[in-house]
DSSP file (Angstrom, degrees, kcal/mol; ACC not computed):
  #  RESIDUE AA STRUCTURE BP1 BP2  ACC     N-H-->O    O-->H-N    N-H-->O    O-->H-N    TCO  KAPPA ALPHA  PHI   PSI    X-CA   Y-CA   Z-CA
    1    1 A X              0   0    0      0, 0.0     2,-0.3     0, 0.0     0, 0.0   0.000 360.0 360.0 360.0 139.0    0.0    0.0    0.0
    2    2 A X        -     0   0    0      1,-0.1     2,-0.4     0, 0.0     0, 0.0  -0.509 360.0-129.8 -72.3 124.3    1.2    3.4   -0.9
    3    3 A X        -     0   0    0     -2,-0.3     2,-0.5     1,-0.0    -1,-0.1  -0.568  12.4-145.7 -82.9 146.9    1.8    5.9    1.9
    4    4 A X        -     0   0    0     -2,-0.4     2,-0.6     2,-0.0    -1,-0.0  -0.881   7.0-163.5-119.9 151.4    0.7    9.2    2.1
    5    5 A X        -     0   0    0     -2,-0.5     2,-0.6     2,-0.0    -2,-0.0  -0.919   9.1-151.4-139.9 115.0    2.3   12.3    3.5
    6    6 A X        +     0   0    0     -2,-0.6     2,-0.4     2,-0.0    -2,-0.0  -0.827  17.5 175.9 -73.8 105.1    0.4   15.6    4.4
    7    7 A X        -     0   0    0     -2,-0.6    -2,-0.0     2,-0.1     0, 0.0  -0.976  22.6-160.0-121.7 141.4    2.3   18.7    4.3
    8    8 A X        +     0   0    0     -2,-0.4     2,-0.2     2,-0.0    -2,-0.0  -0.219  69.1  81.6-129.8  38.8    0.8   22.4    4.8
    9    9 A X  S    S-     0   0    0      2,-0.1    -2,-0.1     0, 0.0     2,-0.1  -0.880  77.5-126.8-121.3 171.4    3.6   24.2    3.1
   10   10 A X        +     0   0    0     -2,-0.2     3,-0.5     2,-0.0     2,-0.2  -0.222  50.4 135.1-134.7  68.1    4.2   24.8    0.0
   11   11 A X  S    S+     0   0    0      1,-0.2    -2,-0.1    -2,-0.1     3,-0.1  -0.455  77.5  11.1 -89.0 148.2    7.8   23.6   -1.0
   12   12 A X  S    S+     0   0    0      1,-0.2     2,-1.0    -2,-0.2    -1,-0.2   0.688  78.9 163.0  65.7   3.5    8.2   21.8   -4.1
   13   13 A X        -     0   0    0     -3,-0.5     2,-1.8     1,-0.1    -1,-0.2  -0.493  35.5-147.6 -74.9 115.9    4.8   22.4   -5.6
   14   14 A X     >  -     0   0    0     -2,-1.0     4,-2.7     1,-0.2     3,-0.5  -0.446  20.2-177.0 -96.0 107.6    4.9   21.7   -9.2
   15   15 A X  H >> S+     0   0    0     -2,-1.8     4,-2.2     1,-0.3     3,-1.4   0.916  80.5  53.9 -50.4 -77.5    2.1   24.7  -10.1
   16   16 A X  H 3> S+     0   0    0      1,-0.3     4,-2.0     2,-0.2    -1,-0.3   0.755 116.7  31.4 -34.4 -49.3    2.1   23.7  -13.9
   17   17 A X  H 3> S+     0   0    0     -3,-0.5     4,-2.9     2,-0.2     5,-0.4   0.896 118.7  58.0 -76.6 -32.1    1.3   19.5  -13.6
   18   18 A X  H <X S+     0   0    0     -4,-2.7     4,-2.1    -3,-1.4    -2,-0.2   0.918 112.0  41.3 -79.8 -36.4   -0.8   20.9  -10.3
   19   19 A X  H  X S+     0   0    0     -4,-2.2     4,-2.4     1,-0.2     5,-0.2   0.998 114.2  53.2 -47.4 -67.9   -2.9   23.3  -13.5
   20   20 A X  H  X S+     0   0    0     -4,-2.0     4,-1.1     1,-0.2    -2,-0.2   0.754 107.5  45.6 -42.0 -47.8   -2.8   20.3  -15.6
   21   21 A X  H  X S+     0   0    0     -4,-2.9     4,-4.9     2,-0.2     6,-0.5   0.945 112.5  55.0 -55.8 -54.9   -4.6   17.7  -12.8
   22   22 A X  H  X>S+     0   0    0     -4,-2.1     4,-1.8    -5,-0.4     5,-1.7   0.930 111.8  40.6 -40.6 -67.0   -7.2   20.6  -12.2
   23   23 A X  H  <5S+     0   0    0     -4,-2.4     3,-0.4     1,-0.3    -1,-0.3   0.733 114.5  51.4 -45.5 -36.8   -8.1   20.7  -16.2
   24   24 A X  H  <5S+     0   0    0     -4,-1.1    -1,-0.3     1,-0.2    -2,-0.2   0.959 111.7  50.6 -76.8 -46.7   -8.0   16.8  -16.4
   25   25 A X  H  <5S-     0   0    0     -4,-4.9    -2,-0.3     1,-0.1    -1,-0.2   0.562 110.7-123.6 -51.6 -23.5  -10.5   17.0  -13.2
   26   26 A X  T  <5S+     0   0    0     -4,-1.8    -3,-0.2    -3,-0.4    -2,-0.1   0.811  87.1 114.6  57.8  37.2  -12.8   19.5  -15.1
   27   27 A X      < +     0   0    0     -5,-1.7     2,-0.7    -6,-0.5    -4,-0.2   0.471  34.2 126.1-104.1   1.1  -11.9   21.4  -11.9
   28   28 A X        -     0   0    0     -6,-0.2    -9,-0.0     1,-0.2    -8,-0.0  -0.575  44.9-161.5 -94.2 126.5  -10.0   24.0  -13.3
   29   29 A X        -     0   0    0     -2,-0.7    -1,-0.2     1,-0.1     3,-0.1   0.425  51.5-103.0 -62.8 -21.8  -10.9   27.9  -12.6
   30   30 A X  S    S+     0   0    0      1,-0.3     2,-0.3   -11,-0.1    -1,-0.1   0.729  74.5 140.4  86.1  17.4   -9.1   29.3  -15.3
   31   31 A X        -     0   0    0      1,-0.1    -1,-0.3   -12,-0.0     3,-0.0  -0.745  55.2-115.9 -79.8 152.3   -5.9   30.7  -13.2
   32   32 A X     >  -     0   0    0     -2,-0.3     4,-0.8    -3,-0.1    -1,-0.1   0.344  32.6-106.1 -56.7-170.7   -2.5   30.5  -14.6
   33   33 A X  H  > S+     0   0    0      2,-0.2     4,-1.0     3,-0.1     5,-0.1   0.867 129.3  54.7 -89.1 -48.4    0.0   28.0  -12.4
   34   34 A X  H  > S+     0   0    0      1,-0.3     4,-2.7     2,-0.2     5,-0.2   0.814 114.6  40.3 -47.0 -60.5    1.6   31.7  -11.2
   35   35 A X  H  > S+     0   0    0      2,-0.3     4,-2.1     1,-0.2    -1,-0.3   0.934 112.2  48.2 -50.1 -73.0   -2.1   32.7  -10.1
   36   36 A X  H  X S+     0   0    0     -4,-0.8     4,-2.8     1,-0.2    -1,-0.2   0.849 118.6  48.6 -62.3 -56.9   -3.4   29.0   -8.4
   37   37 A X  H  < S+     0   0    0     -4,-1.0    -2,-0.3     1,-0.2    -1,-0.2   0.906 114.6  44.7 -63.1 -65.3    0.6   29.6   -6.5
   38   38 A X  H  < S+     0   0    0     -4,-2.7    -1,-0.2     1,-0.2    -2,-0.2   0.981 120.1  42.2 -26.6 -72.0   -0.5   33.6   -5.5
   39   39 A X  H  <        0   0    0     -4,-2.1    -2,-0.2     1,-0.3    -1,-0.2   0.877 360.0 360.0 -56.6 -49.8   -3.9   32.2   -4.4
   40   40 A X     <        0   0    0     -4,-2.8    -1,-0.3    -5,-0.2    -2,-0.1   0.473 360.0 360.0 -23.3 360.0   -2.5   29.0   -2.5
């Protein structure tokens, strides 16, 4: 089983694949990756 790890910073976020998941999700807001990283 895969572990999962919680973190509440925001080191090492990659904003651009993090855009891409949204869009796949049909969750995505229409911010840039710079914008969703401002708004985080």
């Amino acid at each position: 089983m895969a572990s999962v790890l919680y973190k509440t910073d925001l080191e090492h976020v990659d904003w651009v694949q993090l855009k891409t998941v949204l869009h796949g999700d049909n969750f995505d807001n229409g911010r840039s990756p710079e914008q969703l990283k401002t708004s985080f």
